[in-house]
C-alpha positions as CSV (number, residue, x, y, z in Angstrom):
1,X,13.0,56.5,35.2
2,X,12.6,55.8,38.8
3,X,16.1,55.5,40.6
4,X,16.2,52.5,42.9
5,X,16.9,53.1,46.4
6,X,19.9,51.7,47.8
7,X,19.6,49.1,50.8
8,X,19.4,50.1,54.2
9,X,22.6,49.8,55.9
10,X,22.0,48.1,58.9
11,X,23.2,49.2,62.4
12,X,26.0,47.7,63.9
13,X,23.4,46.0,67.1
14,X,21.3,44.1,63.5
15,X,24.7,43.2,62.7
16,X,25.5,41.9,65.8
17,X,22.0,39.9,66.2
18,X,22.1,38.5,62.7
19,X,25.7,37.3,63.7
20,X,24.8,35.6,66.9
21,X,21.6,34.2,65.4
22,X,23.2,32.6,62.7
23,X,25.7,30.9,65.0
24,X,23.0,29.3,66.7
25,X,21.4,28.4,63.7
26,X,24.4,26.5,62.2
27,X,25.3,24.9,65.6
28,X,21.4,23.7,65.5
29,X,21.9,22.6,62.2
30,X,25.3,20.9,62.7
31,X,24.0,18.6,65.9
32,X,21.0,17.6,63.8
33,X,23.8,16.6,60.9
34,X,25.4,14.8,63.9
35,X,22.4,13.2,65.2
36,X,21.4,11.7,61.7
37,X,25.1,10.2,61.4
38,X,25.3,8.6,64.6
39,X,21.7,7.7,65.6
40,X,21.3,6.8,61.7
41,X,24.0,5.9,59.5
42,X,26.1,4.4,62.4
43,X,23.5,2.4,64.4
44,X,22.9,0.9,60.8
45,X,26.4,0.3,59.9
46,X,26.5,-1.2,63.9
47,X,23.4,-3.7,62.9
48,X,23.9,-4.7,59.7
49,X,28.1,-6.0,60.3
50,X,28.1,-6.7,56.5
51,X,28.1,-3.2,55.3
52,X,31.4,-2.8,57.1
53,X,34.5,-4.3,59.2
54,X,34.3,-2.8,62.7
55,X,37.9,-1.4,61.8
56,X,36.5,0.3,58.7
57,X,33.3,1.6,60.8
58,X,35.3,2.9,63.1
59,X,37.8,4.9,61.0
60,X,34.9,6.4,59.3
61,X,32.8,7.0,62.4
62,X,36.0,7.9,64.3
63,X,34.6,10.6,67.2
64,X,31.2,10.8,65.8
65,X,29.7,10.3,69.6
66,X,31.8,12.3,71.0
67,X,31.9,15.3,68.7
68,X,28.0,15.3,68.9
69,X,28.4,15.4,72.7
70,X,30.6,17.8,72.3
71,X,28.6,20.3,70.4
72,X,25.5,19.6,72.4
73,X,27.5,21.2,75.5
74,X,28.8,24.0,73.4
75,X,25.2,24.8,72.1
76,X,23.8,24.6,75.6
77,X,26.5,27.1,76.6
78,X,25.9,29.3,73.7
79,X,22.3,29.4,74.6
80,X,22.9,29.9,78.4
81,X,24.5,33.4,77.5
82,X,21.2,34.5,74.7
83,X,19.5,37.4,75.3
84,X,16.2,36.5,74.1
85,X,14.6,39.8,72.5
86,X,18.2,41.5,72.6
87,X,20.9,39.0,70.4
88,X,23.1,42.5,69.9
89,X,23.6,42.3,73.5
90,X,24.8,38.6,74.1
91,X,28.2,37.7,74.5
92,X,29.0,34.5,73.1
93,X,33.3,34.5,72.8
94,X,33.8,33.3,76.4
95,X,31.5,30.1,74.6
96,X,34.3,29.7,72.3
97,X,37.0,30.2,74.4
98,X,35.7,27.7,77.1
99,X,35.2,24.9,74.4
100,X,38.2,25.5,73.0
């Protein structure tokens, strides 16, 4: 029998890259989330007053805009500090710490 080889274990900059990609990814994928709730679901909810009281609406859309413009800026932060070609390299903490 042919013994499988074990993974290679990666090097601590593919770490690093695969970390800082993936934060960009979710953050991408989080303001699209956002996008489809407010520029969706909410305009809807806005236009069609029967679906629910403006009191109700707002309790479930609560910060909605505001999040959304929220993680825009953080994204655009995070990006500002990408190392294109070199993600092991890129610093993105101060991103956190200045959105806090």
């Amino acid at each position: 029998s042919q013994k499988e080889s074990a993974p290679r274990k990666l090097l601590p900059q593919e770490v690093r890259a695969k970390v800082v990609d993936e934060i960009l990814n979710t953050e991408r994928e989080y303001i699209s989330s956002l996008e489809d709730i407010t520029e969706g679901y909410l305009q809807r909810c806005k236009q069609h007053t029967s679906l629910f009281t403006e009191e109700r609406r707002d309790t479930l859309f609560a910060n909605a805009d505001e999040l959304l413009q929220f993680q825009r800026r953080f994204l655009s932060s995070l990006e500002s500090v990408v190392k294109e070609g070199e993600l092991w390299e890129t610093c993105v903490g101060e991103c956190f710490i200045k959105h806090k």
